[in-house]
C-alpha positions, 0 to 999 in steps of 0.5 A, spaced: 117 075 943 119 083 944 114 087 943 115 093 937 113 099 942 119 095 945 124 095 940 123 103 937 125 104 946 131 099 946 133 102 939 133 109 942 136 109 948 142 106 943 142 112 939 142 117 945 149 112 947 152 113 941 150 120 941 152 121 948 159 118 947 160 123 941 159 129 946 163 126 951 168 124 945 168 130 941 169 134 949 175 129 951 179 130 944 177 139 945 180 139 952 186 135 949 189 141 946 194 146 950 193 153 949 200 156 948 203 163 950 210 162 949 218 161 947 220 162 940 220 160 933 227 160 929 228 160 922 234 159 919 236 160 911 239 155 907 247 157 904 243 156 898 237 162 900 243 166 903 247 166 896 241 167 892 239 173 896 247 175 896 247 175 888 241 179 887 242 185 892 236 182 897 238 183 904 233 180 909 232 183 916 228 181 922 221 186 924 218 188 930 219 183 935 223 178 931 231 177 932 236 176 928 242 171 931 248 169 928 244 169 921 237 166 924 231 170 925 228 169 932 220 170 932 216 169 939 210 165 939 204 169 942 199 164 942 195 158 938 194 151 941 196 144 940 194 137 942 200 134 946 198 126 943 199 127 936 202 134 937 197 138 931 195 144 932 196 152 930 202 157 932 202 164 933 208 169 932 210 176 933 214 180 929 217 178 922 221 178 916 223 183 910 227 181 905 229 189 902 232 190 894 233 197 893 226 202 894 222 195 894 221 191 900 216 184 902 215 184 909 211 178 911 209 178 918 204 174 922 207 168 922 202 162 923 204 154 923 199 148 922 201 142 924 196 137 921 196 130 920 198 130 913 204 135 915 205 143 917 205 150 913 207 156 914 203 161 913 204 169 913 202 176 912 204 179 906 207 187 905 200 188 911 200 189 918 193 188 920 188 187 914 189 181 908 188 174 908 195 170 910 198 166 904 201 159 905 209 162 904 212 154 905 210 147 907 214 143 912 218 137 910 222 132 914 218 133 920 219 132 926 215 133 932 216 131 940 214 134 946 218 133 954 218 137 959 212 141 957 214 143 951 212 142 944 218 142 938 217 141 931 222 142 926 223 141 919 225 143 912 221 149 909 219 149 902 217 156 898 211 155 894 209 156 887 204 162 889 210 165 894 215 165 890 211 169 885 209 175 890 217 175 892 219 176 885 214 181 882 215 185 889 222 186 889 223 185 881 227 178 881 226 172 878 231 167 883 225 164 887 222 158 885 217 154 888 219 148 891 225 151 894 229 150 900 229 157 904 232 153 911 229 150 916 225 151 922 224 150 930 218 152 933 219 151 940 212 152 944 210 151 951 203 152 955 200 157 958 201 158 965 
């Protein structure tokens, strides 16, 4: 028969395994994630968003390092990290978008994707170079991820959201954005750092 003394020892080293292999775990899953440093990001607006905008005198410009490109705006990826096993993680951009009415203007800037197991948000600065909180512009839907060649791709549908499209109708003084709306689609087109 073992002893108590015994079975506290064998009880123990048990513990310290499971905790252990947590360590290790924990440590695996963080070396899984790439550090990024490149490529770009492009946003195309839907026919729908392009008439909307058209109907209400709203113009929509690139800012800063972003490019406009046959109706697209281009925005470079400057940094994040994404797990190339499941192809979650954060992307960060440069440059931005201004939508323009007349004197009133909603620059959004900042440009950040979360791709997440339940799906991915794109999230952005409002009106505010450096300071302020990020509000989630869209979520993603019909996403679609891969990743060949060392670089990561996430495409999908952008879905303006309810709190969005209230700061783009108060700023510019319109009443044509709705939550849910289709705004175009997404590419994000990432690759390591070197």
């Amino acid at each position: 028969m073992t002893s108590p003394s015994k079975l506290r020892a064998v009880a123990l080293s048990a513990v310290a395994a499971v905790a252990l292999t947590g360590t290790v775990t924990a440590d695996a899953a963080k070396q899984k994630r790439v550090k990024l440093d490149g490529n770009t990001t492009t946003v195309t607006p839907s026919a729908g968003l392009n008439q909307a905008l058209a109907d209400n005198g709203v113009t929509l410009s690139a800012l800063g390092k972003a490019t406009a490109s046959n109706g697209s705006v281009v925005l470079p990826i400057t940094g994040g990290r994404v797990n190339p096993q499941n192809l979650r993680g954060v992307v960060r951009h440069a440059g931005g978008i201004k939508l323009t009415k007349g004197d009133r203007s909603v620059k959004l800037r900042r440009f950040v994707v979360r791709s997440r197991k339940k799906g991915a948000v794109l999230f952005v600065r409002a009106n505010r170079k450096r300071r302020g909180r990020h509000v989630r512009l869209a979520r993603l839907a019909n996403v679609q991820r891969s990743h060949a060649n060392g670089v990561t791709t996430v495409t999908g549908e952008l879905r303006l959201t309810q709190r969005a499209a209230r700061l783009i109708n108060r700023r510019l003084n319109v009443n044509f954005a709705t939550a849910n709306a289709l705004l175009g689609t997404v590419t994000v087109e990432a690759k390591p750092k070197a």
